[in-house]
MARVEX-460792 format. One record per residue (C-alpha): x, y, z; residue number from 1; residue in three letters. Coordinates in Angstrom, 1 decimal. Each point is the difference from the previous one (the first is absolute). Example, Ala and Ser with C-alpha at 12.3 -4.5 7.8 and 13.67 -1.06 7.14 Angstrom:
BEGIN
<pt xx="12.3" yy="-4.5" zz="7.8" n="1" res="Ala"/>
<pt xx="1.4" yy="3.4" zz="-0.7" n="2" res="Ser"/>
***
This chain:
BEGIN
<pt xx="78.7" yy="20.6" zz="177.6" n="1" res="Unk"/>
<pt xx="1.5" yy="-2.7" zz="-1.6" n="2" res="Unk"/>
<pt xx="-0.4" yy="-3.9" zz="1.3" n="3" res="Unk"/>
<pt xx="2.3" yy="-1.1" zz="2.5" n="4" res="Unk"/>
<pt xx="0.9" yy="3.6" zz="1.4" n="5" res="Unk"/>
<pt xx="-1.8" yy="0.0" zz="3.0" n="6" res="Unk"/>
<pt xx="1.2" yy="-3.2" zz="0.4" n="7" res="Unk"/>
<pt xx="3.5" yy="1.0" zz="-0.3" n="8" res="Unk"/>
<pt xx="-0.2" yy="2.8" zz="2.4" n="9" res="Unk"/>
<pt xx="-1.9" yy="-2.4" zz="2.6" n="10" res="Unk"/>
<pt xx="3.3" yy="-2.8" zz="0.1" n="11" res="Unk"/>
<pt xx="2.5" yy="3.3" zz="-0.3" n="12" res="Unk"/>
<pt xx="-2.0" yy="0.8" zz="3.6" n="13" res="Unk"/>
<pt xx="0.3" yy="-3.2" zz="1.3" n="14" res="Unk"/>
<pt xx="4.0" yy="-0.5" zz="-1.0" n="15" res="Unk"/>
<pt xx="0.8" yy="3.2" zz="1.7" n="16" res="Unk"/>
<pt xx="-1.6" yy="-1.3" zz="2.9" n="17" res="Unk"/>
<pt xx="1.9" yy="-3.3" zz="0.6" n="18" res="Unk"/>
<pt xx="3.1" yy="0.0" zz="1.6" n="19" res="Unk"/>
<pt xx="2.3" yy="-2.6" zz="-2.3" n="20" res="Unk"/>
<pt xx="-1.1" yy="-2.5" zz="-2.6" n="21" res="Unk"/>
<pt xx="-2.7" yy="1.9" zz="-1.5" n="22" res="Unk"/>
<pt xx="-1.7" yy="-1.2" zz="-3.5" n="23" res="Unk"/>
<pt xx="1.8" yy="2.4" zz="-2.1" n="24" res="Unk"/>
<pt xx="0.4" yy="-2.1" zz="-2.8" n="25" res="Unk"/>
<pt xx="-3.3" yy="-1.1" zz="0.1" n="26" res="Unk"/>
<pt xx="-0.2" yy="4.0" zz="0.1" n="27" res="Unk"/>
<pt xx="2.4" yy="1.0" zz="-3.0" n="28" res="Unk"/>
<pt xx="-1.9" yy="-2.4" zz="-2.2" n="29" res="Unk"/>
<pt xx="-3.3" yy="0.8" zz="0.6" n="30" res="Unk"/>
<pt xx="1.6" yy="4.0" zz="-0.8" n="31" res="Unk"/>
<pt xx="1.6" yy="-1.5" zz="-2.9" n="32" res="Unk"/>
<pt xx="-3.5" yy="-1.4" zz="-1.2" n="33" res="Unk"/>
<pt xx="-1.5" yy="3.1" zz="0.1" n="34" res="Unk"/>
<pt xx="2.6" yy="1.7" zz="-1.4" n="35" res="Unk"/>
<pt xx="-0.4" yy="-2.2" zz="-3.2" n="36" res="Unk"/>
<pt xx="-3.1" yy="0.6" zz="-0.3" n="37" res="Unk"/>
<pt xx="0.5" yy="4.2" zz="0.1" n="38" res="Unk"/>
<pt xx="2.6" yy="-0.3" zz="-2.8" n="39" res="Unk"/>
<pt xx="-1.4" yy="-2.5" zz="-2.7" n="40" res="Unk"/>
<pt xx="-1.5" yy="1.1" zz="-2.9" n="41" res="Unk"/>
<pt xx="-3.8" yy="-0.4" zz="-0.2" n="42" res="Unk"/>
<pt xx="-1.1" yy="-3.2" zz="-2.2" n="43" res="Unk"/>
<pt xx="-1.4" yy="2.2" zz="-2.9" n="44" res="Unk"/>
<pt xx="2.8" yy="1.7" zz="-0.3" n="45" res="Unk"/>
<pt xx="-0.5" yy="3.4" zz="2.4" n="46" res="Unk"/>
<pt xx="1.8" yy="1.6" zz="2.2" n="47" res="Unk"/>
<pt xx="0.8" yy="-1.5" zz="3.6" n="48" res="Unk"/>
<pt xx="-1.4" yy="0.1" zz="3.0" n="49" res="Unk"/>
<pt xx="2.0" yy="2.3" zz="1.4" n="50" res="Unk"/>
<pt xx="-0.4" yy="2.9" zz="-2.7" n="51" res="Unk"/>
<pt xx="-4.0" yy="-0.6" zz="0.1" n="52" res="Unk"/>
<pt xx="0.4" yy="1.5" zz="3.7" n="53" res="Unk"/>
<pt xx="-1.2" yy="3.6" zz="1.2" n="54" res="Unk"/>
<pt xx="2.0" yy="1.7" zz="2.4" n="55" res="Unk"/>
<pt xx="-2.3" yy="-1.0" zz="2.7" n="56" res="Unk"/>
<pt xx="0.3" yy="-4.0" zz="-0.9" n="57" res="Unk"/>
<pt xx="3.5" yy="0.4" zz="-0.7" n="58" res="Unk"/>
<pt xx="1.2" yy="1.7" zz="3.7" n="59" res="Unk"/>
<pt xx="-2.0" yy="-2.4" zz="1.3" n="60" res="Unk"/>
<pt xx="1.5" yy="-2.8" zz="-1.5" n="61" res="Unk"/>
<pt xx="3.0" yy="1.2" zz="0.8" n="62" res="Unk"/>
<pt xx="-0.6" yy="0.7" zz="4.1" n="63" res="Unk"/>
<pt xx="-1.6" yy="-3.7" zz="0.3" n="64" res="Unk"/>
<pt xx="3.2" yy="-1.2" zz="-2.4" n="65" res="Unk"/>
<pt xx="2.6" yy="1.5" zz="2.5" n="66" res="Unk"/>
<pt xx="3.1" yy="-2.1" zz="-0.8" n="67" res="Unk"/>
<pt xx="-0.2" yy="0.5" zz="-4.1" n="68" res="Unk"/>
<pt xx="0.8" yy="2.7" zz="-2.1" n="69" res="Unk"/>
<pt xx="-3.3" yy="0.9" zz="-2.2" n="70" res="Unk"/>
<pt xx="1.3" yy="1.7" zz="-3.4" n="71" res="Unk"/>
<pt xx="-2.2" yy="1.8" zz="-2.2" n="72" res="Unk"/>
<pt xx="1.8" yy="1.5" zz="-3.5" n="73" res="Unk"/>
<pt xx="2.3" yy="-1.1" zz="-2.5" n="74" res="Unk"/>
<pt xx="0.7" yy="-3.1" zz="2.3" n="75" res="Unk"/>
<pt xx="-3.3" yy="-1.4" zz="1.7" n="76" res="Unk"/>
<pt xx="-0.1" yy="-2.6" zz="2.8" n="77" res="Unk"/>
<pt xx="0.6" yy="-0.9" zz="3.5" n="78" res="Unk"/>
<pt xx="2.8" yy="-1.3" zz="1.3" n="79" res="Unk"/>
<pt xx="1.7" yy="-1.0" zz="3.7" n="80" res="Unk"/>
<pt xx="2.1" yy="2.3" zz="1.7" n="81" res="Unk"/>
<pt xx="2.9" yy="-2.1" zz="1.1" n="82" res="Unk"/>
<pt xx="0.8" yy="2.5" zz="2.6" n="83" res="Unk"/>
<pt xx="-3.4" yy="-0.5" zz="1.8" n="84" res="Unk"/>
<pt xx="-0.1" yy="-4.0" zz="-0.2" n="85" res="Unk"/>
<pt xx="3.6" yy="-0.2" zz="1.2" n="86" res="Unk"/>
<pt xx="-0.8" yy="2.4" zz="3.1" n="87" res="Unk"/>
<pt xx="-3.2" yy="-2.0" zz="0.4" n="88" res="Unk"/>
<pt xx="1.7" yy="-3.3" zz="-0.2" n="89" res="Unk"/>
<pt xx="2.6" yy="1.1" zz="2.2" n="90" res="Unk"/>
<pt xx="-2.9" yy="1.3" zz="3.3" n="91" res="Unk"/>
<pt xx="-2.4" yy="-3.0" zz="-0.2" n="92" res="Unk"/>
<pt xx="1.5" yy="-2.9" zz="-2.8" n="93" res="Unk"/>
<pt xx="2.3" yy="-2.6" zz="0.5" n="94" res="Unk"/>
<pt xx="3.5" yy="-0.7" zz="-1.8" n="95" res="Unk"/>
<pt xx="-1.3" yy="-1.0" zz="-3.5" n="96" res="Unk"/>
<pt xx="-2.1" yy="3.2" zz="0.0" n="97" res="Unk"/>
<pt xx="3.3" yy="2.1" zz="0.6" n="98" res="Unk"/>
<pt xx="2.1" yy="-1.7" zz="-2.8" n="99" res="Unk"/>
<pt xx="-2.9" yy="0.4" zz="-2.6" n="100" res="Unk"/>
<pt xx="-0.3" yy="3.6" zz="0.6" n="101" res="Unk"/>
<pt xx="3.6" yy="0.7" zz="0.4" n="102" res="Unk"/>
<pt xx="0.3" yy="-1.5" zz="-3.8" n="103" res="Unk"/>
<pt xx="-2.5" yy="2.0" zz="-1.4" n="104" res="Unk"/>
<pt xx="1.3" yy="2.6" zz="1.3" n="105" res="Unk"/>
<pt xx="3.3" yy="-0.9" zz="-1.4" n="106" res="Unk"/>
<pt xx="-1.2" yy="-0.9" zz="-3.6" n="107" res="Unk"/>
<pt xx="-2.4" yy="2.9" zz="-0.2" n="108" res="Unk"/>
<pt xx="2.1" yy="2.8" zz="1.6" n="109" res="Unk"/>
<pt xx="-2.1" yy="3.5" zz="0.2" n="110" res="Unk"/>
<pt xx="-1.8" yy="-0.6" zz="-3.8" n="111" res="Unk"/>
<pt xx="-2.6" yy="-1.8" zz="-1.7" n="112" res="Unk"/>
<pt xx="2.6" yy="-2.0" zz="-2.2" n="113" res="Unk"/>
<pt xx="2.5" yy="-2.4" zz="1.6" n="114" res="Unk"/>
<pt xx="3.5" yy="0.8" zz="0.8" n="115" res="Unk"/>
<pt xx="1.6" yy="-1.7" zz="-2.6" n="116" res="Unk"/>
<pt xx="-1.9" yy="2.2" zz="-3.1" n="117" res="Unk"/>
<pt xx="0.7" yy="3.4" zz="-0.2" n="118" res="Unk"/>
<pt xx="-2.8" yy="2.2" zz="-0.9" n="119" res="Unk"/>
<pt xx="0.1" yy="1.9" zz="-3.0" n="120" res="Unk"/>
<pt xx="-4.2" yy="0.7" zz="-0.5" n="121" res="Unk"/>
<pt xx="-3.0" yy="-0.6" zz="2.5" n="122" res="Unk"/>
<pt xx="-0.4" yy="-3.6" zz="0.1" n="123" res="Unk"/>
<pt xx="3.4" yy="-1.7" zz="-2.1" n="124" res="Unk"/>
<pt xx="3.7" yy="0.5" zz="0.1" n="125" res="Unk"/>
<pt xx="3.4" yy="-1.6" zz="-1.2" n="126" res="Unk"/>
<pt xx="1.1" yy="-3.1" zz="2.4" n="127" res="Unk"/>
<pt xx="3.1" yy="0.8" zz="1.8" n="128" res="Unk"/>
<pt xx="2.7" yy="-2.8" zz="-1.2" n="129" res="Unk"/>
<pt xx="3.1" yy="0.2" zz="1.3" n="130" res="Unk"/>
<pt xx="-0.6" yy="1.3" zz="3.3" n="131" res="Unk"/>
<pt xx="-0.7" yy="-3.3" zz="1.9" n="132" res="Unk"/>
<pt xx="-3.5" yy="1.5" zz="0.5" n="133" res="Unk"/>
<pt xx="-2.0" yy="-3.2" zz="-1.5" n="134" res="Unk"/>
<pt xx="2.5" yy="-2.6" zz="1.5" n="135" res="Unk"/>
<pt xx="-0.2" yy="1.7" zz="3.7" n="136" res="Unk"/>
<pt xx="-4.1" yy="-0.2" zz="-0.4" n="137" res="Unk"/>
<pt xx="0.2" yy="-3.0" zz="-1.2" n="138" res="Unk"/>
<pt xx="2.1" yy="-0.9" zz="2.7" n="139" res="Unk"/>
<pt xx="-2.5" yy="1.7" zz="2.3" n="140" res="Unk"/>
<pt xx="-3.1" yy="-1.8" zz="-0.7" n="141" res="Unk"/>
<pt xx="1.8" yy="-3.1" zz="-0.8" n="142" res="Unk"/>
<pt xx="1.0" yy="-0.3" zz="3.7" n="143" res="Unk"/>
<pt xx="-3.4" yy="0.8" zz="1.2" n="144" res="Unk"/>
<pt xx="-1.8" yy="-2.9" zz="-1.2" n="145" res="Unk"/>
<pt xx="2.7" yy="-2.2" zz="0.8" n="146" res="Unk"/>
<pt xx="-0.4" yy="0.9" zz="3.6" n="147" res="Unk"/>
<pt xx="-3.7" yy="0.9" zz="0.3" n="148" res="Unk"/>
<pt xx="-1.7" yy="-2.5" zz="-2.7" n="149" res="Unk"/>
<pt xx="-3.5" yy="0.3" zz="-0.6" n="150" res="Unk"/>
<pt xx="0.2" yy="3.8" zz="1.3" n="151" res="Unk"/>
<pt xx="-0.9" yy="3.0" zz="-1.8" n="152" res="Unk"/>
<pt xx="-0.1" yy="-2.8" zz="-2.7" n="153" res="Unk"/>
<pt xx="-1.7" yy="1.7" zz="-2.8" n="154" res="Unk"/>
<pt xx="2.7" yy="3.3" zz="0.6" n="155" res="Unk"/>
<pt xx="3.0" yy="-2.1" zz="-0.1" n="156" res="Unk"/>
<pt xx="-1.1" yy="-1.5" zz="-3.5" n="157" res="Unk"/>
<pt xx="-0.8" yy="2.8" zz="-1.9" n="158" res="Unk"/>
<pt xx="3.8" yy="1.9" zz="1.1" n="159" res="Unk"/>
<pt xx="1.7" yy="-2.9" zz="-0.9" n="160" res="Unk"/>
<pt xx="-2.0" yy="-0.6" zz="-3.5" n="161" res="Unk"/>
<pt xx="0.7" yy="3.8" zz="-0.8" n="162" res="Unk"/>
<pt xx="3.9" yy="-0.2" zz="0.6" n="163" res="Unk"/>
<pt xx="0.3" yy="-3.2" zz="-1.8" n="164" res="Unk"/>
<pt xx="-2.1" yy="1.6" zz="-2.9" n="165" res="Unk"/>
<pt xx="2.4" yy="2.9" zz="-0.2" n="166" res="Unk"/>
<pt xx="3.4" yy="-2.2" zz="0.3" n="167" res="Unk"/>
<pt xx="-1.1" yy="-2.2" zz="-2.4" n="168" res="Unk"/>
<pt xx="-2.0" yy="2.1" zz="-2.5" n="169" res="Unk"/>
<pt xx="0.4" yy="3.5" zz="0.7" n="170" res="Unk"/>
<pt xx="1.8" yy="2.1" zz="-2.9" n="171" res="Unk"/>
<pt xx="-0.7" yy="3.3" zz="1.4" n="172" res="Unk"/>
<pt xx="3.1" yy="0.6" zz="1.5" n="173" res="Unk"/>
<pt xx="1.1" yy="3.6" zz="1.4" n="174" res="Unk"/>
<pt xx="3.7" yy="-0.4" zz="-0.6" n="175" res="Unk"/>
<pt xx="1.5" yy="-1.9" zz="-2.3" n="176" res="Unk"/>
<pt xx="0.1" yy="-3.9" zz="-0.7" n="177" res="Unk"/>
<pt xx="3.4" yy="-0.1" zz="1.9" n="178" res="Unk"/>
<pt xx="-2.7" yy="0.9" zz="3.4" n="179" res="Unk"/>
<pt xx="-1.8" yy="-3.3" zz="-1.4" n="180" res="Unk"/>
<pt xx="2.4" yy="-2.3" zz="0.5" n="181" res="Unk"/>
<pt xx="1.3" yy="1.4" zz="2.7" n="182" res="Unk"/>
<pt xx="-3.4" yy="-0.6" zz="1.8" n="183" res="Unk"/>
<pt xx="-0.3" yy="-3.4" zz="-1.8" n="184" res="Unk"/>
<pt xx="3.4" yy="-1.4" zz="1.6" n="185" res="Unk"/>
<pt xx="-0.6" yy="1.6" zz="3.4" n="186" res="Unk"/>
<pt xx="-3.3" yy="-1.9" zz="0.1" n="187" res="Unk"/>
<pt xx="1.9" yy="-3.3" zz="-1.3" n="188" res="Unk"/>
<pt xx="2.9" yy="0.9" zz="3.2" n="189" res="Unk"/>
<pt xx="-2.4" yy="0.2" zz="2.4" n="190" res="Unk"/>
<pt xx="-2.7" yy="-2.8" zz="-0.7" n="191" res="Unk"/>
<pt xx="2.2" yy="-2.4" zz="-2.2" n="192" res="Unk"/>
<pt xx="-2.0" yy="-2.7" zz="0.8" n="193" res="Unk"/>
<pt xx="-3.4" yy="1.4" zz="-0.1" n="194" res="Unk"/>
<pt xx="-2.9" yy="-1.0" zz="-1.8" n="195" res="Unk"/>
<pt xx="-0.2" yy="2.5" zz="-2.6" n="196" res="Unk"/>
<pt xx="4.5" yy="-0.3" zz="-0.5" n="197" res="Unk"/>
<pt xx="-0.4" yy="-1.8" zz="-2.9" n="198" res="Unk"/>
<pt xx="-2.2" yy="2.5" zz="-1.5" n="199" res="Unk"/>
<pt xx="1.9" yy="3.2" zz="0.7" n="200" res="Unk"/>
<pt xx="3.2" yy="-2.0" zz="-0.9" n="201" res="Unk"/>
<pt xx="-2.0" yy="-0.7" zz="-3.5" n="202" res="Unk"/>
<pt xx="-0.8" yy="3.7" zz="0.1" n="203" res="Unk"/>
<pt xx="3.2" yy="1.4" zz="0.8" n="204" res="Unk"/>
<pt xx="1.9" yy="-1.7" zz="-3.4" n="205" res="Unk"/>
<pt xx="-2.8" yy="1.7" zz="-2.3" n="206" res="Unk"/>
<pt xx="0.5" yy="3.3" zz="1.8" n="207" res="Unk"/>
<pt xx="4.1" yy="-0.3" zz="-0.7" n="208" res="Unk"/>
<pt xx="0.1" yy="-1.5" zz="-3.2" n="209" res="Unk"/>
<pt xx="-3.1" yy="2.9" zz="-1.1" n="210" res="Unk"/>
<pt xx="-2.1" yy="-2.6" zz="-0.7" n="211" res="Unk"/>
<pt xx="-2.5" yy="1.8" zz="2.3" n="212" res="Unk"/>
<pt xx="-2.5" yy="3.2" zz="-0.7" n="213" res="Unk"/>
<pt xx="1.2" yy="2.6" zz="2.3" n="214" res="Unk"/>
<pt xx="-0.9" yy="3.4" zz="-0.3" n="215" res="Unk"/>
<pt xx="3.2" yy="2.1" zz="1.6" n="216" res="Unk"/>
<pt xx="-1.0" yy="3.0" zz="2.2" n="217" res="Unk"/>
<pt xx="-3.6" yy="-0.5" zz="-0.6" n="218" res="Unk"/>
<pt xx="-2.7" yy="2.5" zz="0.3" n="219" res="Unk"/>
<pt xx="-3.1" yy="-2.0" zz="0.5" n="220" res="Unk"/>
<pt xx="-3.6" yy="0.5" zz="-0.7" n="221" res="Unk"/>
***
């Protein structure tokens, strides 16, 4: 079994025990740990973790990893299931515990690939400008840290690089550059005074005037 898993399953026991203001951060990180360590590739270059397995190694994995989604195939890896943490978080974790799981849930939807890309293959898609998708999760996780700073830390950061990756250098567009700038100003309407404004505004002129690669209705991969 791999390291940490017993672990895992030994704090998932204790959480479900505890009547409010369990460690299920402390929890989701130490899941998250492990489920790095599943999904990386080896460091000469072989296959991971996760598709060395057996059957027997991987359904036990899986029973002491209850709370993640172990994936074996074209996609490989382990990742949370929003639905569980946000139940969890909701019978024995306080407030914070709630929001973080109720914007995962939001961002990730029922797929492996956030809301605001649309899958077009197993692991990649277009990204959704145009739709208010990226601003609203932006939005999201913006107002998470804001009111819970310092929790679910780690989570926060990497949602809010990835949106401010695609709005500022995503060309992959599924519609057309119109969608773009459409998303561009809606993010400018809702956080003028933000600290990444001056950037989309920078953004948003190269987009209109063409100066900027974007690849209309894109079919990534």
């Amino acid at each position: 079994m791999p390291r940490g898993a017993i672990a895992y399953a030994q704090l998932l026991e204790r959480v479900r025990r505890a009547p409010h203001n369990a460690p299920i951060e402390v929890l989701y990180k130490l899941g998250m740990t492990i489920a790095d360590s599943l999904s990386g590739v080896r460091a000469d270059g072989g296959e991971s973790p996760i598709a060395l397995m057996d059957d027997s190694t991987f359904a036990g994995t899986a029973r002491l990893m209850t709370g993640f989604d172990l994936i074996r195939g074209e996609v490989e890896g382990a990742l949370p299931d929003p639905d569980f943490f946000l139940a969890l978080a909701r019978a024995h974790g306080g407030a914070a515990d709630v929001e973080a799981f109720r914007a995962v849930q939001a961002t990730m939807g029922s797929g492996y690939l956030p809301v605001w890309i649309q899958q077009q293959t197993d692991h990649s898609g277009c990204t959704r400008f145009g739709t208010g998708s990226l601003v609203d999760t932006y939005a999201i996780w913006r107002t998470f840290s804001s009111k819970y700073p310092g929790r679910y830390a780690e989570r926060a950061r990497e949602e809010l690089s990835s949106l401010e990756v695609a709005l500022l250098e995503d060309g992959c567009a599924c519609g057309d550059r119109a969608s773009v700038v459409r998303e561009l100003r809606l993010f400018l309407r809702r956080f003028p005074k933000g600290r990444r404004a001056e950037r989309i505004r920078a953004r948003l002129r190269q987009v209109e005037s063409g100066a900027a690669r974007i690849k209309e209705n894109c079919i990534s991969g």
